[in-house]
DRENRORO-453694 format. One record per residue (C-alpha): residue in three letters; x, y, z. Coordinates in pm, 1 decimal, decimal comma, padded with zeros to 6 digits. Last residue first. Layout:
ala; X; Y; Z;
...
# end
This chain:
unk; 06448,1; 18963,6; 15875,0;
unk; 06520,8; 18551,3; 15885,6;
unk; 06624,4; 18474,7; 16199,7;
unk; 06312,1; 18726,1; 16350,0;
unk; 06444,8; 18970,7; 16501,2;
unk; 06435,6; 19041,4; 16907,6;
unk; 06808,5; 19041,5; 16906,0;
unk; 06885,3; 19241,7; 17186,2;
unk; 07080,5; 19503,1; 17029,3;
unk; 06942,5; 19424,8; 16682,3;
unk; 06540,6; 19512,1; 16803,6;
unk; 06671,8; 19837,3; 17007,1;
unk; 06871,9; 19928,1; 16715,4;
unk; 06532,9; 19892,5; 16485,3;
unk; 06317,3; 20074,6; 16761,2;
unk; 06547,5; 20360,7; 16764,4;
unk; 06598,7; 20429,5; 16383,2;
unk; 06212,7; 20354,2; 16353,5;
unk; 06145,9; 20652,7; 16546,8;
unk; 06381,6; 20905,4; 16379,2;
unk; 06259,4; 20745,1; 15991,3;
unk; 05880,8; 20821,2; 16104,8;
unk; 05901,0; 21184,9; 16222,3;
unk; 06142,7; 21250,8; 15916,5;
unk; 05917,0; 21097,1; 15678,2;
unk; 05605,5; 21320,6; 15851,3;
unk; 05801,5; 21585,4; 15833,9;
unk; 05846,0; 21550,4; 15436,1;
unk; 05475,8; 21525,3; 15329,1;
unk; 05315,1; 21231,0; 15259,3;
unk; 05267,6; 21088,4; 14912,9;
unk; 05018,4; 20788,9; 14848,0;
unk; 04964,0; 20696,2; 14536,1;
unk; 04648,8; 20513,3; 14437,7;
unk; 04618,7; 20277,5; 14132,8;
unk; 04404,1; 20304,3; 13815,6;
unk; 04302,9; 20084,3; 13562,8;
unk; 04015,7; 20034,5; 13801,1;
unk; 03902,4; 20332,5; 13710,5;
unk; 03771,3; 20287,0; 13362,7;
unk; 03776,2; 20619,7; 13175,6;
unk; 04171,2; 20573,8; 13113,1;
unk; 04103,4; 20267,2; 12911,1;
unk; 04460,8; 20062,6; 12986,9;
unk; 04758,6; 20118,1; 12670,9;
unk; 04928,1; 20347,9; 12949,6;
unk; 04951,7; 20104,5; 13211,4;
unk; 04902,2; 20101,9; 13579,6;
unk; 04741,5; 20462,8; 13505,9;
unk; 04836,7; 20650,3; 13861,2;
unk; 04571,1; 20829,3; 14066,8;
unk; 04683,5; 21067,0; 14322,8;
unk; 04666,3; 21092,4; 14677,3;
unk; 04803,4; 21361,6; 14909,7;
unk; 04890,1; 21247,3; 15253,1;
unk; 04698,1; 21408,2; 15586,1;
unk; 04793,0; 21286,7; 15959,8;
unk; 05147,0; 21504,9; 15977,6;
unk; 04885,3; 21843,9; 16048,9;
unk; 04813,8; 21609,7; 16362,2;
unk; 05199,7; 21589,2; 16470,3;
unk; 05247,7; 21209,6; 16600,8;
unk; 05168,4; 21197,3; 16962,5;
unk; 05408,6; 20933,6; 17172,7;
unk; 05481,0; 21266,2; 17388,6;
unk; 05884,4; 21189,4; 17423,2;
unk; 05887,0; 21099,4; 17047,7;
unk; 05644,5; 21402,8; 16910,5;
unk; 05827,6; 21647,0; 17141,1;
unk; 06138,8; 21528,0; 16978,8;
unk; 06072,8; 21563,5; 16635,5;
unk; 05905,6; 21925,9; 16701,7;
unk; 06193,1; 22045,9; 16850,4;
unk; 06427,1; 21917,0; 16600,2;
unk; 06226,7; 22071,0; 16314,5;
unk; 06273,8; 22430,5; 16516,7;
unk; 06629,1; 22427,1; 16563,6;
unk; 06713,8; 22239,7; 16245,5;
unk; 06555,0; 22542,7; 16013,0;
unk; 06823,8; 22825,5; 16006,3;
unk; 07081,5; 22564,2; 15918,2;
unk; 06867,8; 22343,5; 15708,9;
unk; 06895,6; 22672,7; 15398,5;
unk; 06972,8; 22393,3; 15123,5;
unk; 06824,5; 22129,8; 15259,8;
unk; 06567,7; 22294,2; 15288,6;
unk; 06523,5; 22439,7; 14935,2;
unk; 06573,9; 22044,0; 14852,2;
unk; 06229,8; 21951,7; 15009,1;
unk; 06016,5; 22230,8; 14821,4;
unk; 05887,4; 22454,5; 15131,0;
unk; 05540,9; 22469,0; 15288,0;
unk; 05537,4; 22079,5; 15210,3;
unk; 05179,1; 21946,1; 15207,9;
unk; 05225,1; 21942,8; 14820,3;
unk; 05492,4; 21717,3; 14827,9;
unk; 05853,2; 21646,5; 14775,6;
unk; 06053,8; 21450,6; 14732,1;
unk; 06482,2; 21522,9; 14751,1;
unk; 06545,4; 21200,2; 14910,0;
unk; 06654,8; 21145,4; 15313,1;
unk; 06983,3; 21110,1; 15396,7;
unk; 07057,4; 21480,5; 15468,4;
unk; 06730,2; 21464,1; 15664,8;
unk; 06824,8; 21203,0; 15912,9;
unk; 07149,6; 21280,0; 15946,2;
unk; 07035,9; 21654,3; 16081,4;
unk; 06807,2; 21475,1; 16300,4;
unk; 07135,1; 21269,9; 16487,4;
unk; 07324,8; 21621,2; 16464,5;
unk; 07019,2; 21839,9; 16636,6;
unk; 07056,3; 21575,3; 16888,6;
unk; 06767,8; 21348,3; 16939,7;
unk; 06505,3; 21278,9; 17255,5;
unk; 06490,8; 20930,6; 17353,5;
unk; 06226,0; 20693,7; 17303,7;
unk; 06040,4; 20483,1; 17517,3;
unk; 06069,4; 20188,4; 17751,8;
unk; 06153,5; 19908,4; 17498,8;
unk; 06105,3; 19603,6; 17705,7;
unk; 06426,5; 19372,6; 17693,1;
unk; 06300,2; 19014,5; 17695,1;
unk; 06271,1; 18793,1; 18042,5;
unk; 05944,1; 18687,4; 18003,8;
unk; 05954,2; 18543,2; 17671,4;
unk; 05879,5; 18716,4; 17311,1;
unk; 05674,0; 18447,8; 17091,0;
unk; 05763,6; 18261,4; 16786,2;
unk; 05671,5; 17919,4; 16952,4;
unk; 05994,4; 17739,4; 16861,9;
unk; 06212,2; 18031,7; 16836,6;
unk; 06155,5; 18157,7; 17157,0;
unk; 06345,1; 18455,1; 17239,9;
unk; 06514,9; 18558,2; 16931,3;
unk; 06859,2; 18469,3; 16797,9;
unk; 07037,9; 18618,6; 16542,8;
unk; 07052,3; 18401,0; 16293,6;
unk; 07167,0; 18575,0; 15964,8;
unk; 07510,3; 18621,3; 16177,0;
unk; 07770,7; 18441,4; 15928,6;
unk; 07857,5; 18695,3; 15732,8;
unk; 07986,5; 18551,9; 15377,9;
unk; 08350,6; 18641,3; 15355,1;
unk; 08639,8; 18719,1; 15006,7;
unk; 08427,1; 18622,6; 14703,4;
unk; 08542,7; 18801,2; 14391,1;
unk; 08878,6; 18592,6; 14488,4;
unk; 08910,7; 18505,3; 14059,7;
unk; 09032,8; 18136,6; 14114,9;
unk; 08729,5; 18047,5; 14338,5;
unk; 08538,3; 18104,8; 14052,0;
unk; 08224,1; 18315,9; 14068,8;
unk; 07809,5; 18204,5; 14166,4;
unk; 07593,9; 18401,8; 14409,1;
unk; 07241,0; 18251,2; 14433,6;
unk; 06904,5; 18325,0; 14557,5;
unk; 06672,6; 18022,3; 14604,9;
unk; 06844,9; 17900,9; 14945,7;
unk; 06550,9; 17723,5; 15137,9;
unk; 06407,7; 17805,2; 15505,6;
unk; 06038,1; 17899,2; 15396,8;
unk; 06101,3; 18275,7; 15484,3;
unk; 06309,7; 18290,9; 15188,4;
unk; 06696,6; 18345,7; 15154,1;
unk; 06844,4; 18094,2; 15407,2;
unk; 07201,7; 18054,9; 15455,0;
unk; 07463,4; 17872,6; 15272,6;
unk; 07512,1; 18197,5; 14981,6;
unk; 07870,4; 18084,3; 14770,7;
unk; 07804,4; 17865,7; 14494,1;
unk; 08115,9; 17836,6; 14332,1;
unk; 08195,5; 17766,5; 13984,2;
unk; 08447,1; 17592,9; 13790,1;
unk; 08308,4; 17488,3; 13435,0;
unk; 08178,2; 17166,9; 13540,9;
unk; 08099,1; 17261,3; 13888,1;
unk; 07851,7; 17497,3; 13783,3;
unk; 07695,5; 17237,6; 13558,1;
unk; 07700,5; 16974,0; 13852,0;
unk; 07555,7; 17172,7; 14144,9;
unk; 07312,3; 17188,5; 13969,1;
unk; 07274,9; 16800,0; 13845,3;
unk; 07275,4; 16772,5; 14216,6;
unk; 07022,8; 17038,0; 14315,2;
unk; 06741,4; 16928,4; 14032,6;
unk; 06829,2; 16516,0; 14171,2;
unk; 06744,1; 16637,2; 14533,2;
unk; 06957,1; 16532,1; 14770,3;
unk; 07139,6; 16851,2; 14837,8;
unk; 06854,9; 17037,4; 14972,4;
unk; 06990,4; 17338,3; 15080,8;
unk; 07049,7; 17464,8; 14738,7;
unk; 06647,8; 17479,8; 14636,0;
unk; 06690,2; 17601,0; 14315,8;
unk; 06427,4; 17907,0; 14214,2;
unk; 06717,8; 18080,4; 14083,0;
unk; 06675,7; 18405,3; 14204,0;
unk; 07013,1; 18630,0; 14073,5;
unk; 07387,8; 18638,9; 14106,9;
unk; 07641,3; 18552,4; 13876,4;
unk; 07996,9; 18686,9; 13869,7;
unk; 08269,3; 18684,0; 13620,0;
unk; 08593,2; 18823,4; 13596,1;
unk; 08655,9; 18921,4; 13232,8;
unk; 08836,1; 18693,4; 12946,8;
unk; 08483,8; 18538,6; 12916,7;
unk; 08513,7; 18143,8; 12848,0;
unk; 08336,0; 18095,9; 13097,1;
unk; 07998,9; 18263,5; 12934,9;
unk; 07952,5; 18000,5; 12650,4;
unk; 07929,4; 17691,7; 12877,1;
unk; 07724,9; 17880,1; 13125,4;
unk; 07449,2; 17932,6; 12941,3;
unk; 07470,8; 17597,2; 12778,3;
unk; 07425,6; 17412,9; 13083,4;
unk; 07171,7; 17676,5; 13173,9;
unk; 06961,9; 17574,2; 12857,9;
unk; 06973,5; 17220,2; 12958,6;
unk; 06891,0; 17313,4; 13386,4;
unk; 06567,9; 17512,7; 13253,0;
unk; 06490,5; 17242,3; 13057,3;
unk; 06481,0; 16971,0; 13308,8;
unk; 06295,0; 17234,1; 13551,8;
unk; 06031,8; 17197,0; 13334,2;
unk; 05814,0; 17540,1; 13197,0;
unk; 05450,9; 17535,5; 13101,1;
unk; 05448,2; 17877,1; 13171,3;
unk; 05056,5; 17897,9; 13261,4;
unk; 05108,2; 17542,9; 13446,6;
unk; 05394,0; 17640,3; 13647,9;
unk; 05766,2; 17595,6; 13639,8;
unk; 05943,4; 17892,7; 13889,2;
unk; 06042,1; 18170,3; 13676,0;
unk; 06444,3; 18210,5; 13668,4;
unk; 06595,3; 18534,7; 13712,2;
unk; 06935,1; 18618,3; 13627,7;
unk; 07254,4; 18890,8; 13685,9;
unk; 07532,0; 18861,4; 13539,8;
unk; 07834,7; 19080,1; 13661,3;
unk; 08110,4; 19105,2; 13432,6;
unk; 08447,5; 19258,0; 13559,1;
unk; 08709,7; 19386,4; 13423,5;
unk; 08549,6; 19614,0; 13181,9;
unk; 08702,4; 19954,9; 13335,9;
unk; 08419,2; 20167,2; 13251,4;
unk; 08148,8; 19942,3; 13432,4;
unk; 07979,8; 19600,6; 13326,3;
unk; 07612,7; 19473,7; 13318,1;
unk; 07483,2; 19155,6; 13126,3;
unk; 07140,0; 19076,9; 13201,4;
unk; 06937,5; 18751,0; 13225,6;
unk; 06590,2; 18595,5; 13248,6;
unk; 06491,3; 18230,5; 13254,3;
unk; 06354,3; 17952,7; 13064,4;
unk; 06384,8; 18105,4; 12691,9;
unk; 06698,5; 18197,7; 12691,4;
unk; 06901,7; 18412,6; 12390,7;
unk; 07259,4; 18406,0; 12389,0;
unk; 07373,9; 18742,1; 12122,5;
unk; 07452,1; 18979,8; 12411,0;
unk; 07429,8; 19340,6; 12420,0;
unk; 07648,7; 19457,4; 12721,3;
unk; 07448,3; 19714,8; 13029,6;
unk; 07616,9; 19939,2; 13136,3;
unk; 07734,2; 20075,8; 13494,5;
unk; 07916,2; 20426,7; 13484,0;
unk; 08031,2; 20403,9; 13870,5;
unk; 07961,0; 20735,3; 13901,9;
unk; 07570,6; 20753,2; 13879,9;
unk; 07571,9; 20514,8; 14220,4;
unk; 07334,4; 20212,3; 14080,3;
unk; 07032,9; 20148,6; 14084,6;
unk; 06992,5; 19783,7; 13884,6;
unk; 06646,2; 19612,0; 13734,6;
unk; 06561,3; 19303,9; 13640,7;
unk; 06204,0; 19182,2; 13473,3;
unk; 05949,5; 18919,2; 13559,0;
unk; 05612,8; 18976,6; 13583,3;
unk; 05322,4; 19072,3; 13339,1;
unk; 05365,7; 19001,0; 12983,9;
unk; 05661,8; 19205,4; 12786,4;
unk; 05826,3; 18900,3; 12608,9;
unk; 06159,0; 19026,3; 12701,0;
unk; 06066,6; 19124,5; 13070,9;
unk; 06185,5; 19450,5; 13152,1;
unk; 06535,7; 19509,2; 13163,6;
unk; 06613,6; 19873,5; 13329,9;
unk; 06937,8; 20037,7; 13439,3;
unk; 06830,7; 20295,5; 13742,5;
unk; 07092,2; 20570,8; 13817,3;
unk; 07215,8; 20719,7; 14118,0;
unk; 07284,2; 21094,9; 14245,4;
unk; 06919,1; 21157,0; 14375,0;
unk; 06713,5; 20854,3; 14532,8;
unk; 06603,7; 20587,8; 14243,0;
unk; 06259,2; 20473,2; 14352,3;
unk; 06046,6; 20765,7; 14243,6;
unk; 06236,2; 20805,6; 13937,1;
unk; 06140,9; 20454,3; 13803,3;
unk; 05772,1; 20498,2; 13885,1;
unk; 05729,9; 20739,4; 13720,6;
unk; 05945,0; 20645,8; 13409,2;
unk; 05712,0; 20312,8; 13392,3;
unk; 05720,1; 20313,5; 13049,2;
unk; 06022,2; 20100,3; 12959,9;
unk; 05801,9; 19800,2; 13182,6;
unk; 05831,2; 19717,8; 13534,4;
unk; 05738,8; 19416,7; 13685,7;
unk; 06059,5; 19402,7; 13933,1;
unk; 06079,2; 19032,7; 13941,4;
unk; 06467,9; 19086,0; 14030,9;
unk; 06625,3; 19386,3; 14187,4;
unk; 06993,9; 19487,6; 14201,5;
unk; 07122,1; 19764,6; 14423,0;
unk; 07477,1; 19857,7; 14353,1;
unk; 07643,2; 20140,8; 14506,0;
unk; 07425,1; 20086,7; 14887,4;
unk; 07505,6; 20406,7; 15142,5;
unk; 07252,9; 20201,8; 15361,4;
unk; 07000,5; 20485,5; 15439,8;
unk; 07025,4; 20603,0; 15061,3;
unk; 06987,1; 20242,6; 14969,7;
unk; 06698,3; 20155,2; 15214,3;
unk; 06530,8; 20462,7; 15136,2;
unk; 06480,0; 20442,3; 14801,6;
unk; 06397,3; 20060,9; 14825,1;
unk; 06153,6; 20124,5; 15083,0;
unk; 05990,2; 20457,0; 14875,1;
unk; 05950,2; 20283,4; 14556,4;
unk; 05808,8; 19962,1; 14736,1;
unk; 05473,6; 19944,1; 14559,9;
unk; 05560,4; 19954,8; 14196,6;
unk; 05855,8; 19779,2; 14279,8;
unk; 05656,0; 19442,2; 14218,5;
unk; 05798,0; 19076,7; 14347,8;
unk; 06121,3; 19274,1; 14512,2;
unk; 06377,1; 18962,9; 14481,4;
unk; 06596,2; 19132,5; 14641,5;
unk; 06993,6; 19156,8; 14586,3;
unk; 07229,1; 19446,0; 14748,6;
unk; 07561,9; 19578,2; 14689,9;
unk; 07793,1; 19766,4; 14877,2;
unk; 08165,9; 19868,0; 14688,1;
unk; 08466,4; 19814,0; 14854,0;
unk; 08741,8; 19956,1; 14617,9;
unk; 09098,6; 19826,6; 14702,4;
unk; 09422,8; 20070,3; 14660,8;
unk; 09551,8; 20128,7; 14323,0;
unk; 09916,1; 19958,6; 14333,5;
unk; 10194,8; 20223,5; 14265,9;
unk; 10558,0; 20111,6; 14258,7;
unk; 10562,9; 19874,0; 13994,4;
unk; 10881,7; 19696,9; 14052,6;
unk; 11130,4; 19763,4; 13729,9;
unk; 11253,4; 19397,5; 13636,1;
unk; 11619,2; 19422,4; 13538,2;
unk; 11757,0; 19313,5; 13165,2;
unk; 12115,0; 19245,9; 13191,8;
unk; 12059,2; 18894,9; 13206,4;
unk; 11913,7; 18892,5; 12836,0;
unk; 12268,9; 18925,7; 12702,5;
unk; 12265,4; 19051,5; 12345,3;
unk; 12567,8; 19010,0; 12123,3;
unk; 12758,9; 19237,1; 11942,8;
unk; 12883,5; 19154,2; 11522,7;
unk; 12591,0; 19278,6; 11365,4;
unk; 12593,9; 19657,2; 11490,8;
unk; 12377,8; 19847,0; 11313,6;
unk; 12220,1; 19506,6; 11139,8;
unk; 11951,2; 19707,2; 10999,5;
unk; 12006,8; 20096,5; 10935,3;
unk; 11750,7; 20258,0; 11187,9;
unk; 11553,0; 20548,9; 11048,4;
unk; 11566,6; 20866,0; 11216,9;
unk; 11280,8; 21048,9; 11459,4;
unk; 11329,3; 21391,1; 11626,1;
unk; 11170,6; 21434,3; 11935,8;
unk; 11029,4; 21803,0; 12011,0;
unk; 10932,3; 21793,9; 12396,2;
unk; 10511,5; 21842,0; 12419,4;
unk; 10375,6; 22162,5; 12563,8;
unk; 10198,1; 22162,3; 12851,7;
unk; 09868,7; 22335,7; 12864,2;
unk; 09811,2; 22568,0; 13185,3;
unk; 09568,8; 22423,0; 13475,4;
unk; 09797,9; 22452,5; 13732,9;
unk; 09844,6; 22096,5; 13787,8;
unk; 09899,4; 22077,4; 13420,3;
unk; 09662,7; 21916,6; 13189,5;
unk; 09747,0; 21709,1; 12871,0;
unk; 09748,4; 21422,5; 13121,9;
unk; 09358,4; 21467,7; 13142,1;
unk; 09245,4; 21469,4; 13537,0;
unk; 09120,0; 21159,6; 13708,5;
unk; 08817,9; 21148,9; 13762,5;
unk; 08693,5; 21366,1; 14052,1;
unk; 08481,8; 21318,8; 14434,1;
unk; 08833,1; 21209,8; 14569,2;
unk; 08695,1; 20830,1; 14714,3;
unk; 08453,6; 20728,2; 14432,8;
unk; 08592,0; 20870,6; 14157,4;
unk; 08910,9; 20908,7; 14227,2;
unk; 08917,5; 20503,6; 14281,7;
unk; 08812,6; 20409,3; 13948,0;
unk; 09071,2; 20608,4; 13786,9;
unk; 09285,4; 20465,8; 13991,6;
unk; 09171,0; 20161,6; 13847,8;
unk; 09009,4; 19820,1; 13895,2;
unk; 09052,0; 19723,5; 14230,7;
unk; 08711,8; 19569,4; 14362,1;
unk; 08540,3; 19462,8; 14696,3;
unk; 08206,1; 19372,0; 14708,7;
unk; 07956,5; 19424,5; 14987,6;
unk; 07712,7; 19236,8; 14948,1;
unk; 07317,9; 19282,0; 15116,6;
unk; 07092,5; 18987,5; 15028,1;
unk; 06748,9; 19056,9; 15044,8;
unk; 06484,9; 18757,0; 15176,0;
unk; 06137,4; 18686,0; 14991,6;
unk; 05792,7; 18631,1; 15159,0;
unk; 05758,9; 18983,8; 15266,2;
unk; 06077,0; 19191,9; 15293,5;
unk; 06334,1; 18966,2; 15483,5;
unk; 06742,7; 19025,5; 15589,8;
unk; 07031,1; 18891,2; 15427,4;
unk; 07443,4; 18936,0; 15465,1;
unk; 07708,5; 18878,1; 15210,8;
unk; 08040,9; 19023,3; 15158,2;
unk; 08203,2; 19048,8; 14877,7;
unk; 08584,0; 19014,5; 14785,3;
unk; 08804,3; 19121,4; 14424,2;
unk; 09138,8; 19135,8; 14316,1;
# end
């Protein structure tokens, strides 16, 4: 038995949908995300000694032992099954990211910030041999599952963090596509299948047609619903859902249809106003249990995109608890940088002697409005976009920018504040 929840909010031109899915799969499942452990090996006492086994002794059964007594089926009794492993709810997050390169610390921080288990990316542009910029964006304790493009041009590609527990893989599949992208990803238990796809929008370098995108996903999802596992499908379609009229939406809507699919997102996920990210499952299965229904919050005036008169004025900021900074930190990744007098985990490690001070100097920096001056400098290194480019040419190069750790904090306590006081009185834009 499965539910998600769905919720969105805007990067750039492209909206991220936040889920929240809800799974029972195990109690073995369940120990490790709840009691920290799997679930110890049977041969294992709760002391930790060996058990030894009963002797059995095993005889042959003569046939027809007793030939002449009948059975009576009624006797039989039903044992209830008295443990039922209690429901998982596991977060989850889509984004079309268009280039992670240049997000790595967004995304990092928006799962760690977000306690996200499943964060799902698609147009990632990442090859195999981006490790660096891989481990920047995956925060400590998760893992990053990556599927570059198959042709390996620019664009394209999927990728999944994912909480290191939850053992996602990715399954080898045999159905090849040539007008979109797909991934099959599955944990321990196998119960579920989640597939994830991107589909290029038709251009004149692809030379794609939406006509044959829609024939090849015919057959796509012909040959997938007849999984024994619980499916779901969620990626960037590049369908316009809310516009029902059109003949691409309607023969759509057909093929899912067809083989008993449900399209479940019904609110906007790009700035334009049109559903192009998609989360598909059969009613039958209950993956889907509530969609949120608060993407529009309201803001002032909607029609001229301008704060009125009467809107909440933020004043300034409050001073924080050593508690509120200490949440800050512990949330924050283990980066470091060479501005750092101290490696960011040795911190965290010794925090208690150090809060005092770092809390002081967080707050005088929000009640002043002065951001610490030795905060100001960020180191910046050179990065190869690609290691086949001519290293001597430096426009193969990009810049990274890495600022040291007070700074973060600084900047993560003051945006805390503004973003509540934004949500409270629901200053956002519909779409963010």
């Amino acid at each position: 038995m499965a539910g998600l929840t769905i919720d969105g909010s805007e990067l750039g031109n492209n909206q991220y949908l936040t889920v929240q899915l809800l799974m029972v799969h195990s109690e073995k499942l369940f120990n490790y995300l709840y009691r920290g452990q799997c679930e110890q090996d049977s041969q294992i006492g709760r002391r930790g000694k060996q058990q030894t086994s009963i002797p059995t002794l095993i005889t042959e059964r003569k046939a027809n032992h007793h030939p002449n007594r009948g059975v009576n089926l009624s006797n039989l009794k039903q044992l209830p099954n008295l443990y039922t492993p209690p429901p998982i709810c596991l977060n989850a997050c889509l984004w079309n990211v268009q280039s992670a390169a240049n997000k790595t610390t967004q995304i990092a921080d928006y799962i760690q910030e977000h306690d996200i288990d499943v964060f799902i990316m698609t147009e990632t542009w990442l090859h195999d041999y981006d490790a660096v910029i891989i481990g920047e964006l995956t925060p400590p304790g998760y893992t990053y599952l990556n599927v570059p493009r198959p042709s390996g041009t620019r664009g394209g590609g999927i990728g999944v963090v994912f909480k290191t527990p939850l053992k996602l893989r990715q399954i080898p599949q045999e159905i090849h596509t040539t007008y979109f992208e797909h991934v099959y990803i599955t944990d321990f238990t196998k119960r579920l299948t989640l597939v994830v796809i991107y589909r290029p929008p038709p251009s004149r370098d692809n030379g794609f047609r939406t006509s044959d995108f829609l024939t090849e996903f015919d057959s796509f999802v012909d040959d997938i619903s007849v999984s024994p596992r619980k499916l779901l499908l969620v990626g960037d379609f590049n369908i316009h859902w809310d516009e029902q009229n059109k003949w691409d939406v309607k023969k759509y809507a057909s093929i899912i249809s067809s083989v008993n699919f449900q399209q479940h997102v019904d609110k906007p996920t790009h700035r334009s106003g049109h559903i192009l990210d998609h989360v598909l499952s059969c009613p039958d299965d209950e993956l889907i249990r509530k969609i949120r229904d608060d993407l529009h919050a309201g803001v002032c005036d909607p029609a001229n995109d301008v704060p009125c008169d009467n809107c909440p004025q933020f004043a300034q900021f409050h001073p924080l608890t050593e508690d509120e900074v200490l949440h800050v930190i512990s949330k924050s990744s283990n980066a470091s940088c060479l501005l750092d007098p101290e490696p960011t985990w040795l911190l965290k490690d010794h925090i208690q002697y150090h809060l005092p001070a770092l809390t002081a100097i967080v707050n005088a920096s929000l009640t002043s409005g002065v951001f610490p001056k030795a905060a100001h400098s960020a180191v910046v290194s050179p990065l190869i976009k690609k290691p086949s480019l001519d290293k001597d040419n430096l426009q193969n190069y990009r810049p990274v920018s890495n600022l040291s750790h007070l700074a973060k904090v600084i900047e993560k306590c003051a945006s805390a504040q503004l973003v509540e006081h934004f949500n409270t009185n629901e200053l956002t834009d519909p779409l963010q």
